[in-house]
N, CA, C and O of each residue as an XYZ file, in Angstrom:
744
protein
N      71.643     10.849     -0.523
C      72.339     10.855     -1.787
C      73.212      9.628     -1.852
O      73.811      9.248     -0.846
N      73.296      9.044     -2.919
C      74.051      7.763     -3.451
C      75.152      8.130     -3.896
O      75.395      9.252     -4.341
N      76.194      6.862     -3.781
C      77.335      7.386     -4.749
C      77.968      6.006     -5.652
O      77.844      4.882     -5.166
N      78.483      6.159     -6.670
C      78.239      5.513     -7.678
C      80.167      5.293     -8.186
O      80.686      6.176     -8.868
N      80.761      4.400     -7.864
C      82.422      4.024     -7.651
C      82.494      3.275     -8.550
O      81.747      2.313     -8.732
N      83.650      3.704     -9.419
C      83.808      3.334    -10.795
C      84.439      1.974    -10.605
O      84.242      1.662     -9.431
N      85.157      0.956    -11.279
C      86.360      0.166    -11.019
C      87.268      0.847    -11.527
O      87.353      1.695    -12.416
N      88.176      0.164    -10.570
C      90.305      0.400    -11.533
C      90.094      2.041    -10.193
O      90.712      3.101    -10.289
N      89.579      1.861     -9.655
C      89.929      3.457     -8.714
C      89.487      4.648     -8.772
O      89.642      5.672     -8.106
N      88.636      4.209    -10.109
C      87.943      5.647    -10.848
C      87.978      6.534     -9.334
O      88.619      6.454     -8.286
N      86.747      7.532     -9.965
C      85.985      8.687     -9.286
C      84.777      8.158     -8.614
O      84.018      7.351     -9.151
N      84.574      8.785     -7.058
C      83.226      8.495     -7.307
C      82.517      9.501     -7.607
O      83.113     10.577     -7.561
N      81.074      9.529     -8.001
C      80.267     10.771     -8.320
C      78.680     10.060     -7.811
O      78.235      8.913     -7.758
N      78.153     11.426     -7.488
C      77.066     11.055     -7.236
C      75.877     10.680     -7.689
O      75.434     11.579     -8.405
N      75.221      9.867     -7.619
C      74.458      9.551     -8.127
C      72.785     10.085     -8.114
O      72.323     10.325     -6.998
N      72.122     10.223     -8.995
C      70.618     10.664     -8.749
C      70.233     10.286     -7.480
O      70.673      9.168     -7.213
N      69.467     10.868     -6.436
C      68.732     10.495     -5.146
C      68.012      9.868     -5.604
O      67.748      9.051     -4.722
N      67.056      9.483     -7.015
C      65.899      8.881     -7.143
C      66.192      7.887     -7.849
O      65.191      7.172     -7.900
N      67.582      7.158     -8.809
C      67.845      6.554     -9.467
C      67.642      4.721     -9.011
O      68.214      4.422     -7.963
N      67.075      3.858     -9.550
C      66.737      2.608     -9.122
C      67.908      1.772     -8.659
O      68.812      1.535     -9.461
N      67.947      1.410     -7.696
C      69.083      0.443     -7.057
C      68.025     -0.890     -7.737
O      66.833     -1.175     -7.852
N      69.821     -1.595     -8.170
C      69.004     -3.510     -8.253
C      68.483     -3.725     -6.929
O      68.640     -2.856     -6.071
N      67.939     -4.695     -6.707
C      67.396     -5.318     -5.838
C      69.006     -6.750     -5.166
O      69.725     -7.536     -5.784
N      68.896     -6.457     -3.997
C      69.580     -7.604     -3.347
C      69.304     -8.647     -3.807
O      68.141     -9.014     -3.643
N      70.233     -9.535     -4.554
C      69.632    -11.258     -4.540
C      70.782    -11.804     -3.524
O      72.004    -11.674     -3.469
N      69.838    -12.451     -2.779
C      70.318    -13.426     -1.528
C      70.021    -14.878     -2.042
O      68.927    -15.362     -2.331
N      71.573    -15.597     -2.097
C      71.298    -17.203     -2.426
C      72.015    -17.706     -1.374
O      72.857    -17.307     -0.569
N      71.264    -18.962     -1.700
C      71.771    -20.384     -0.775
C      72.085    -21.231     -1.282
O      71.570    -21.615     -2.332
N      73.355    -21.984     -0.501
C      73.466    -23.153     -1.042
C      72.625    -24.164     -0.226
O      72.280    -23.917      0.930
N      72.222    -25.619     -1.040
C      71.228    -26.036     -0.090
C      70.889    -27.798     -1.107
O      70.901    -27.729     -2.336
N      70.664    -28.973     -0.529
C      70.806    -29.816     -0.893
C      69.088    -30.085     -0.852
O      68.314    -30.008      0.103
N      68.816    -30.458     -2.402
C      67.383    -30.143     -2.983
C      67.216    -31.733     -3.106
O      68.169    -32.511     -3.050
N      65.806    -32.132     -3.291
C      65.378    -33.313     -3.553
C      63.571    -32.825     -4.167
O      63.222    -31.675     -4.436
N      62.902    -33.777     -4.233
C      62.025    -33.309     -5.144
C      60.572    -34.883     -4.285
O      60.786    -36.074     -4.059
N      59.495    -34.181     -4.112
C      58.400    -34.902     -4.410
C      57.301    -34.948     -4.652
O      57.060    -33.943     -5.320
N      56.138    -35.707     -4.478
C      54.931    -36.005     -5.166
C      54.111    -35.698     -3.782
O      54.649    -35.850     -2.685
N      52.437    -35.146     -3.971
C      51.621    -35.038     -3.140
C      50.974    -35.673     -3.241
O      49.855    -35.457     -3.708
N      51.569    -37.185     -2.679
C      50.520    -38.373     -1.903
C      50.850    -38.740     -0.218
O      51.734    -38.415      0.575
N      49.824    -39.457     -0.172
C      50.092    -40.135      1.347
C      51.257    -40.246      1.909
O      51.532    -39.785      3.017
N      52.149    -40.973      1.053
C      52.914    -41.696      1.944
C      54.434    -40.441      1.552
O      55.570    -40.888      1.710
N      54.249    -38.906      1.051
C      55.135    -38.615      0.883
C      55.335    -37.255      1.568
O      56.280    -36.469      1.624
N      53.717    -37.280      2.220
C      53.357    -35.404      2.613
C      52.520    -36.133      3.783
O      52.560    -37.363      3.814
N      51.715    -35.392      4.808
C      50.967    -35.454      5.971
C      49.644    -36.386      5.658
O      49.682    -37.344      4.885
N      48.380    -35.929      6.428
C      47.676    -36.619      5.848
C      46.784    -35.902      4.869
O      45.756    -36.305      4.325
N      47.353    -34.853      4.778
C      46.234    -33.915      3.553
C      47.197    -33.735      2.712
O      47.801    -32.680      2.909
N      47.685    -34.547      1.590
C      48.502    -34.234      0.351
C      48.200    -32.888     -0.673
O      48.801    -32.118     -1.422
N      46.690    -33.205     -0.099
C      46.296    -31.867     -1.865
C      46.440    -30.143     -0.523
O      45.393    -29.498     -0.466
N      47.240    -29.780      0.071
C      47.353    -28.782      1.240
C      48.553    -28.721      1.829
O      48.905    -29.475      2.736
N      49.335    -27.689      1.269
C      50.319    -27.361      1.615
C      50.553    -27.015      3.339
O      49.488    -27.033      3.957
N      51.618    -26.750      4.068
C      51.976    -26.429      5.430
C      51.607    -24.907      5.233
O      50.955    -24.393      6.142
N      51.970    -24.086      4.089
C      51.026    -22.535      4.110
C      49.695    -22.548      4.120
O      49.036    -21.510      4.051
N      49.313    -23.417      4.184
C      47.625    -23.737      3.601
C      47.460    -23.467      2.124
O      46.332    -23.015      1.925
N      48.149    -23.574      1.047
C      48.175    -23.810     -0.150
C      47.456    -24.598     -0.719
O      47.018    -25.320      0.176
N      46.932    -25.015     -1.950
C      46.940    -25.882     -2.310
C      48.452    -26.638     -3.437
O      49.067    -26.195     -4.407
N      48.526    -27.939     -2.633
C      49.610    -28.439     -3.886
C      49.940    -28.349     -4.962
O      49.907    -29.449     -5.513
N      50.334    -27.387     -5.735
C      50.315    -26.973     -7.025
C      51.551    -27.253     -7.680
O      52.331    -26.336     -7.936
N      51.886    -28.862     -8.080
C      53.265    -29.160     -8.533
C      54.121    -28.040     -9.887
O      55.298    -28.134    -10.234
N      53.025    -26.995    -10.454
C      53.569    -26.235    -11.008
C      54.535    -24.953    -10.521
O      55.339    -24.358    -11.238
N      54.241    -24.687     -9.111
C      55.157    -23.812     -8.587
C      55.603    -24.198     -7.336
O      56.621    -23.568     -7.049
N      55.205    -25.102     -6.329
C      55.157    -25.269     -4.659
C      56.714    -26.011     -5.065
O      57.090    -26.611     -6.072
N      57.543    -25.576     -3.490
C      58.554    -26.125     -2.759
C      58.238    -26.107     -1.839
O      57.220    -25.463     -1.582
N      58.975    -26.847     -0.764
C      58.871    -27.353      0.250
C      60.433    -26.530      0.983
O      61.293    -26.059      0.239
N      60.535    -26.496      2.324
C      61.998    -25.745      2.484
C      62.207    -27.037      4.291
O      61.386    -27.826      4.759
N      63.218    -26.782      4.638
C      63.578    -27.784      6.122
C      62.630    -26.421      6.769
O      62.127    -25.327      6.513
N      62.830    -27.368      7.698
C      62.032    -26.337      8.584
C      63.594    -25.240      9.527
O      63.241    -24.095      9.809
N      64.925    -25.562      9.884
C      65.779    -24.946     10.097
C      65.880    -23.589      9.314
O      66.238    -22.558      9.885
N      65.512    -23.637      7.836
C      65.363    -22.373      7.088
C      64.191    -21.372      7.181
O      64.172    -20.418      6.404
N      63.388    -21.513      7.931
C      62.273    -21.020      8.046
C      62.215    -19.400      8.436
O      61.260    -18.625      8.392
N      63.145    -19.254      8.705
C      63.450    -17.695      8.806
C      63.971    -17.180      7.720
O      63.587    -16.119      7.228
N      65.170    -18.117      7.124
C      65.515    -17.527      5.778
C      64.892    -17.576      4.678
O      65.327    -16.889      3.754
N      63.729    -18.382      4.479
C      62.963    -18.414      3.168
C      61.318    -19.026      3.912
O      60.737    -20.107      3.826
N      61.071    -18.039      4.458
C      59.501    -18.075      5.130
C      58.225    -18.333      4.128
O      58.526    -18.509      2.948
N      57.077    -18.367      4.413
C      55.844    -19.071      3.550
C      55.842    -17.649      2.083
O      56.065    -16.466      2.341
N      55.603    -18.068      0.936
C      55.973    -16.853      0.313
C      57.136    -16.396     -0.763
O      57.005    -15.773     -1.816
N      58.160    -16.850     -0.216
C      59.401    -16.467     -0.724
C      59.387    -17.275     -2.642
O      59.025    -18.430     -2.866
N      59.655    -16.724     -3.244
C      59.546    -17.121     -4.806
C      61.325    -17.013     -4.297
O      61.846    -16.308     -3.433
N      62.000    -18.153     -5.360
C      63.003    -18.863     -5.735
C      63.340    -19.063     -6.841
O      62.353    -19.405     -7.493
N      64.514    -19.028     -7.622
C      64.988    -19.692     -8.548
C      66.176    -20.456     -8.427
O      67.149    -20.125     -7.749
N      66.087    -21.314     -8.989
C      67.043    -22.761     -9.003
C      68.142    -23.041     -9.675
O      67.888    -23.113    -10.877
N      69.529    -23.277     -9.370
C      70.592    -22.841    -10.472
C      70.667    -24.674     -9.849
O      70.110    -25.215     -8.894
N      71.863    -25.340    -11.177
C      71.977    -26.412    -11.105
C      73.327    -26.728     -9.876
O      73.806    -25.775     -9.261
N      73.709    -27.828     -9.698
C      74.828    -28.378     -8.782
C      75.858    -27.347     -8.744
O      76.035    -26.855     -9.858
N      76.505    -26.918     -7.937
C      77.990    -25.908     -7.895
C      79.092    -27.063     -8.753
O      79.759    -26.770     -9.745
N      79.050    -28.802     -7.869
C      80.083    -29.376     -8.478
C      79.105    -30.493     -9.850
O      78.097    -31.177     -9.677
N      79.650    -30.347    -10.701
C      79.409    -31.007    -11.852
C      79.465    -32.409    -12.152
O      78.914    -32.982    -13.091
N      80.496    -33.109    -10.874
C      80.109    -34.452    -10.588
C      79.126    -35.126    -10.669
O      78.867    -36.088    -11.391
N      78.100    -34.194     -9.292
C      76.960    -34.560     -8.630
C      76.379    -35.510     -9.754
O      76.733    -35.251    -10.905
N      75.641    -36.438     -9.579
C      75.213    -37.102    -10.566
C      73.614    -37.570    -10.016
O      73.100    -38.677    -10.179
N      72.950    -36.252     -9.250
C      71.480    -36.402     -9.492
C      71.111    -35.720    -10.712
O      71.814    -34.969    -11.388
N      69.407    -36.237    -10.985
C      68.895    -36.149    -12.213
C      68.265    -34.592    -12.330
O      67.073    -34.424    -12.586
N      69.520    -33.081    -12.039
C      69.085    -32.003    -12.196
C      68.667    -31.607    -13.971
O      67.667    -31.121    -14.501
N      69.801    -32.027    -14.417
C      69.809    -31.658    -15.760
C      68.405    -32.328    -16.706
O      68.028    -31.962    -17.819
N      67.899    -33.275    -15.934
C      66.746    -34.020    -16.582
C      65.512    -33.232    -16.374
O      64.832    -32.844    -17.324
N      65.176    -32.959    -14.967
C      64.401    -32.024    -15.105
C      64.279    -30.672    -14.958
O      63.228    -30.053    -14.791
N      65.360    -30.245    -15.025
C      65.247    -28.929    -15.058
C      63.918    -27.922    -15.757
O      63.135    -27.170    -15.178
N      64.038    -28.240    -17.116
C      62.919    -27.714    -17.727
C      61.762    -27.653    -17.214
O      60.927    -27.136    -17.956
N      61.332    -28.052    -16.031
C      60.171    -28.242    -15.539
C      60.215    -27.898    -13.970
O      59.481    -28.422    -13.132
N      61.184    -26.941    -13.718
C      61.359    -26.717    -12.540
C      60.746    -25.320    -12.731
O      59.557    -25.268    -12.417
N      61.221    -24.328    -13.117
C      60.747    -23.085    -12.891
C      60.864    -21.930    -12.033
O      62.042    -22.105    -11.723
N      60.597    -21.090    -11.538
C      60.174    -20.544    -10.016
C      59.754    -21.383     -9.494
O      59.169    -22.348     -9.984
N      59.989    -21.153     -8.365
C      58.723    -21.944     -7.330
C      59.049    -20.837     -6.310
O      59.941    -20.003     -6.157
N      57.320    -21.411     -5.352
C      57.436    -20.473     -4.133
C      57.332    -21.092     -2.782
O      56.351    -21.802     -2.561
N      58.265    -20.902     -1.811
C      58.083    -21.665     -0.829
C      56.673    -21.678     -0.081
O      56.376    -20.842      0.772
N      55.925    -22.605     -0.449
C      54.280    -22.802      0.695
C      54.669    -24.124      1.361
O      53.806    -24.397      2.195
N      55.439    -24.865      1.325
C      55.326    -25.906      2.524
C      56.369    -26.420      3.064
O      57.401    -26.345      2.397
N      56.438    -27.098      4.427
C      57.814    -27.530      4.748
C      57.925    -28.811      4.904
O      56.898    -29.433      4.634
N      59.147    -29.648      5.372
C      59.594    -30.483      5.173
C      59.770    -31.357      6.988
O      60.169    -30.748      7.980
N      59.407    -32.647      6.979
C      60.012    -33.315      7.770
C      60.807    -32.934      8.768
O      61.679    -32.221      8.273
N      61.010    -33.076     10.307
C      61.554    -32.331     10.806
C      63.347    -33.198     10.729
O      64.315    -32.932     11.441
N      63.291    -33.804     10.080
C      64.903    -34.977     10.068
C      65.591    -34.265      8.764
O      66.799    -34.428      8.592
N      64.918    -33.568      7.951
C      65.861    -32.861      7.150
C      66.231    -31.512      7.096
O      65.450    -30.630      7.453
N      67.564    -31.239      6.603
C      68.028    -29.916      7.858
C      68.940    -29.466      6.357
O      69.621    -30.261      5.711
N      68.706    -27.730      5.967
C      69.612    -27.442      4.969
C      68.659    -27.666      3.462
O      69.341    -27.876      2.459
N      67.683    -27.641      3.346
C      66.914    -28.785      2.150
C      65.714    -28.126      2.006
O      64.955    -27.634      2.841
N      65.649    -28.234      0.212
C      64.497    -27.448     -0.060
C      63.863    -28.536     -0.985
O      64.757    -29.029     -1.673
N      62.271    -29.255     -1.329
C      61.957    -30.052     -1.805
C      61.193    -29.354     -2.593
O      60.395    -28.464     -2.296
N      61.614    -30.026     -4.167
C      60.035    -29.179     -5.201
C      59.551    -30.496     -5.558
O      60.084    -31.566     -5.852
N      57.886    -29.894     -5.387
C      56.660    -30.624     -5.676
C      56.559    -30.649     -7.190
O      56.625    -29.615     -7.854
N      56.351    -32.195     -7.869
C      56.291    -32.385     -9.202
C      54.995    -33.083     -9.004
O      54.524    -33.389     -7.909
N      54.260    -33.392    -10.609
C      53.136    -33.764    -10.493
C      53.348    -35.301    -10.527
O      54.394    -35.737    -11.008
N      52.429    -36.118    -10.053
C      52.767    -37.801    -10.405
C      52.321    -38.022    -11.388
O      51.742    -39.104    -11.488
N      52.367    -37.190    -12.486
C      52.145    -37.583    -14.233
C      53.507    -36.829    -14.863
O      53.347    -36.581    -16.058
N      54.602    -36.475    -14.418
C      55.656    -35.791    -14.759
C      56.595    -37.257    -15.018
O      57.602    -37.374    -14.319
N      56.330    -38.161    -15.830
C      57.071    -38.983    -15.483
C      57.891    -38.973    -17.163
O      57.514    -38.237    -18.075
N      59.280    -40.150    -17.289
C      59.997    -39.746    -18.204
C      60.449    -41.480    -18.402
O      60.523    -42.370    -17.555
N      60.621    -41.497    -19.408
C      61.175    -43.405    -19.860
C      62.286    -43.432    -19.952
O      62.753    -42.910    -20.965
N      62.954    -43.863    -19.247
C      63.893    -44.720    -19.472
C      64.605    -45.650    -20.719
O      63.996    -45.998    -21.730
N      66.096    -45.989    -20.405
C      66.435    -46.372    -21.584
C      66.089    -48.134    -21.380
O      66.267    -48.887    -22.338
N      65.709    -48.534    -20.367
C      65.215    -49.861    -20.295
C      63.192    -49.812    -20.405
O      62.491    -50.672    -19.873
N      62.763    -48.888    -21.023
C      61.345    -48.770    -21.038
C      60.673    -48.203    -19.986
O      59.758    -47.440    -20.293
N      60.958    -48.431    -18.509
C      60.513    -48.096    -17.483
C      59.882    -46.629    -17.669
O      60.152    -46.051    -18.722
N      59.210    -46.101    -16.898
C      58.475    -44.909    -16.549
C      58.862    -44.301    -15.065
O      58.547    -44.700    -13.944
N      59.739    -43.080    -15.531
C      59.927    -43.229    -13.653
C      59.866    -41.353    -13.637
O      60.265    -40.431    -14.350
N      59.049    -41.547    -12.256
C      58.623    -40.027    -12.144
C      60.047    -39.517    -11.788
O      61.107    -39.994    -11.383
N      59.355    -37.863    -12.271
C      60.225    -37.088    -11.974
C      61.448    -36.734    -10.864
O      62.645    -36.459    -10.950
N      60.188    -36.942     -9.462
C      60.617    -36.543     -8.467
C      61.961    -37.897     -7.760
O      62.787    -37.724     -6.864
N      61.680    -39.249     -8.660
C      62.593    -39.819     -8.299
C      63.813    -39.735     -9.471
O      64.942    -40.048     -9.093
N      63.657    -39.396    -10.636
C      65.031    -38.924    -11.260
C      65.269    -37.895    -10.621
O      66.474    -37.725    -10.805
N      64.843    -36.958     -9.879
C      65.847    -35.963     -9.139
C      66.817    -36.348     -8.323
O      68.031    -36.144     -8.306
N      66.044    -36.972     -7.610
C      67.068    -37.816     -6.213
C      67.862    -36.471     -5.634
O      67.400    -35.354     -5.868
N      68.692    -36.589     -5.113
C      69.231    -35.561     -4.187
C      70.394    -35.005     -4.380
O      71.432    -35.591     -4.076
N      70.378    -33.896     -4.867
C      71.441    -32.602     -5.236
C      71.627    -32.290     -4.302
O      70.794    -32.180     -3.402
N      73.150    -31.980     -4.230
C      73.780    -31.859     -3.179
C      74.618    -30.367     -3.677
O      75.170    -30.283     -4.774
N      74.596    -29.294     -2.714
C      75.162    -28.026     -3.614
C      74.657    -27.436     -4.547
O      75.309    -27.166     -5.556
N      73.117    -27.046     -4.367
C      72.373    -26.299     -5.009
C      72.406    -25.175     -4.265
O      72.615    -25.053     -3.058
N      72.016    -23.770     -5.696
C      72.159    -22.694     -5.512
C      70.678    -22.469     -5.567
O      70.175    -22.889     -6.609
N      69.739    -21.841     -4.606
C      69.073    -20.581     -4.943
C      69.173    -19.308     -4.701
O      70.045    -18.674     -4.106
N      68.042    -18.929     -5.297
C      68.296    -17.117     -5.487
C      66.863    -16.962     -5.043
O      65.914    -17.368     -5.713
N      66.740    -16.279     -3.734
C      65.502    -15.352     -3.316
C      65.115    -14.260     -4.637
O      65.861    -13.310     -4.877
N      64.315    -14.426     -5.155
C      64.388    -13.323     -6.139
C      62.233    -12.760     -6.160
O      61.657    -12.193     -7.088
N      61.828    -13.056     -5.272
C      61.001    -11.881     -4.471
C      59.976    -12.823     -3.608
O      60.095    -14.039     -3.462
N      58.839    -11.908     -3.013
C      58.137    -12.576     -2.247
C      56.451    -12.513     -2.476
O      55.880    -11.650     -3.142
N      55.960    -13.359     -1.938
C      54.689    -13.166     -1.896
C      53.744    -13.063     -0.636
O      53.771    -13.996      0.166
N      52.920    -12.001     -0.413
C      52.324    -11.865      0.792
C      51.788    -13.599      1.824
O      50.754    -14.263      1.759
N      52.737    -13.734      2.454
C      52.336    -14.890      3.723
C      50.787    -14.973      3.774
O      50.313    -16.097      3.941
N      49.792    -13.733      3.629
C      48.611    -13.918      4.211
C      47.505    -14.614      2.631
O      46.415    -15.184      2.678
N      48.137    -14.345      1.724
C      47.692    -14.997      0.499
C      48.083    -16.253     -0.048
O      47.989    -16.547     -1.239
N      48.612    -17.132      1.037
C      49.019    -18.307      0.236
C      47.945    -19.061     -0.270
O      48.215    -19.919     -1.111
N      46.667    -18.889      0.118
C      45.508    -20.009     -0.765
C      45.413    -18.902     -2.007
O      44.690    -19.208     -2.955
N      45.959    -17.913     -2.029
C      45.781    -17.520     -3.585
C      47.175    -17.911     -4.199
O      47.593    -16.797     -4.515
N      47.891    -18.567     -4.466
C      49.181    -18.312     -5.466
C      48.772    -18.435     -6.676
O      47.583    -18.596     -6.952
N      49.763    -18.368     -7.591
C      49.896    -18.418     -9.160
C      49.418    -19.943     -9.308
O      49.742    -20.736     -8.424
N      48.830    -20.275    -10.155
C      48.582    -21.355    -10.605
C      49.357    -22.205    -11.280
O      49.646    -23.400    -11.211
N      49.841    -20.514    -12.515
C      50.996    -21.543    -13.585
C      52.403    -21.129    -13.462
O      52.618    -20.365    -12.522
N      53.409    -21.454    -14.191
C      54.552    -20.960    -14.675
C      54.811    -19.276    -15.252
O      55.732    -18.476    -15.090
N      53.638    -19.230    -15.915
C      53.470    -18.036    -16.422
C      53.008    -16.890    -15.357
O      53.729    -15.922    -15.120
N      51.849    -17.070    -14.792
C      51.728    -16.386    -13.810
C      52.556    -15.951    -12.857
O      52.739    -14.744    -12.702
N      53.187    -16.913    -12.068
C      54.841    -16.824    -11.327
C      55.730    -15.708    -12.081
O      56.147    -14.652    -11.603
N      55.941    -16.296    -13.590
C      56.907    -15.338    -14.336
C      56.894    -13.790    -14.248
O      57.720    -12.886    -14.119
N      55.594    -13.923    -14.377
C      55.157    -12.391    -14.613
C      55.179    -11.762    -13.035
O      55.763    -10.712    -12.768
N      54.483    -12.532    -12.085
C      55.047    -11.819    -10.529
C      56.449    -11.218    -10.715
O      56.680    -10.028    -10.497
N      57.528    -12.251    -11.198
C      58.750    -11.998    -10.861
C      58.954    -10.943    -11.539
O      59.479    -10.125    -10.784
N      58.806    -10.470    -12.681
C      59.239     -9.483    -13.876
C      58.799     -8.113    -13.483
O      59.345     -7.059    -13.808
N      57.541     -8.295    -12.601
C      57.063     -7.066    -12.214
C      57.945     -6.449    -10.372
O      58.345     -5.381     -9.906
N      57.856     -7.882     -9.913
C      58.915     -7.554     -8.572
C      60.191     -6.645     -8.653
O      60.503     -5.716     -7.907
N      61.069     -7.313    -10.112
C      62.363     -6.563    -10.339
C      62.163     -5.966    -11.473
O      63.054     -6.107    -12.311
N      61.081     -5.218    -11.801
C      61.270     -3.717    -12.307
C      61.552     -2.955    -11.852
O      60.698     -2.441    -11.130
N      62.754     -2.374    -11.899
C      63.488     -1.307    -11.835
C      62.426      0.042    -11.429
O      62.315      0.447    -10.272
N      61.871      0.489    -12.306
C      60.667      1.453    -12.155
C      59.728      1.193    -11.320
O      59.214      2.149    -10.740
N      59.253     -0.176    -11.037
C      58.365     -0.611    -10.047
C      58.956     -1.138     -8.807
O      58.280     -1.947     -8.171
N      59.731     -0.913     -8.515
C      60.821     -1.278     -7.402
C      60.860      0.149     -6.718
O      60.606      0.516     -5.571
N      61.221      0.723     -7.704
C      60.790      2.472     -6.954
C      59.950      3.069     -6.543
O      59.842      3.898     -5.639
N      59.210      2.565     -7.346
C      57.226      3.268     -6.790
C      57.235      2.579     -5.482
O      56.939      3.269     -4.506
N      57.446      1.669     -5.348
C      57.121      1.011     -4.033
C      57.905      1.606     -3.234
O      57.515      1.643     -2.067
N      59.114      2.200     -3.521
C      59.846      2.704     -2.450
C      59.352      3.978     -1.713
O      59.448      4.274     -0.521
N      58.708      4.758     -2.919
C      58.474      5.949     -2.417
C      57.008      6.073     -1.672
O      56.664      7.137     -1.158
């Protein structure tokens, strides 16, 4: 049996045995950067994630490898912008095109604390001098980013993930249903 504590000191009372608890969200703070799946930026198989994924700049991150316990092959994420408002990487630029993502690959063993999202090398944006400059280098490196674990995906299915944005969405919507959060419990 649950019990259910008001604020200001209320009462407590009990709560239904069967009634849906939220789900834990566990965040991190964590200094994000962003890149492209070529040669000179991933191993020697760019289009193949470290889950055995394929590179899918619509949902794949990358995590340090130090986090690997806390956000293992799998883990779906969402991305809140800088804690300090200073920061003056290019979050606010691309945000719109960030999304969920799910951790399928990792990172370099020299970066420690750091989660990298994969953009496509046609994500690119002009400049006020004409230039064309991809995404992943207007991100540059946020320092004091928040994510939010907000569910997972079976480790043994990473050559299946979501393809799109939408697909992802809908994982997530069905993860934290309330009603479907319970079925699974029972």
């Amino acid at each position: 049996m649950g019990f259910l504590l008001l604020s200001g000191g209320g009462v407590a009372a009990p709560a239904p045995a069967d009634a849906p608890t939220a789900p834990l969200v566990v965040s991190y703070q964590v200094a994000m950067t962003a890149y492209n799946a070529v040669p000179a930026q991933t191993d020697a198989d760019p289009s193949t994630t470290a889950s055995g994924a394929a590179s899918n700049p619509e949902v794949v991150a990358a995590r340090s490898r130090d986090l690997k316990d806390e956000l293992p092959f799998g883990t779906i994420i969402e991305i809140d912008g800088p804690t300090d408002k200073q920061n003056n990487c290019g979050f606010s630029v691309v945000s719109p095109i960030l999304g969920y993502r799910v951790i399928a690959d990792t990172m370099n063993a020299r970066f420690t604390n750091r989660v990298d999202v994969l953009f496509s090398t046609k994500s690119n944006y002009k400049m006020s001098d004409g230039r064309m400059v991809n995404a992943s280098t207007i991100f540059g490196v946020c320092q004091g980013m928040t994510i939010r674990v907000v569910g997972h995906l079976d480790p043994a299915q990473m050559k299946n993930l979501p393809k799109t944005q939408e697909e992802l969405v809908t994982i997530v919507e069905r993860l934290s249903s309330p009603v479907l959060a319970l079925a699974r419990t029972k």
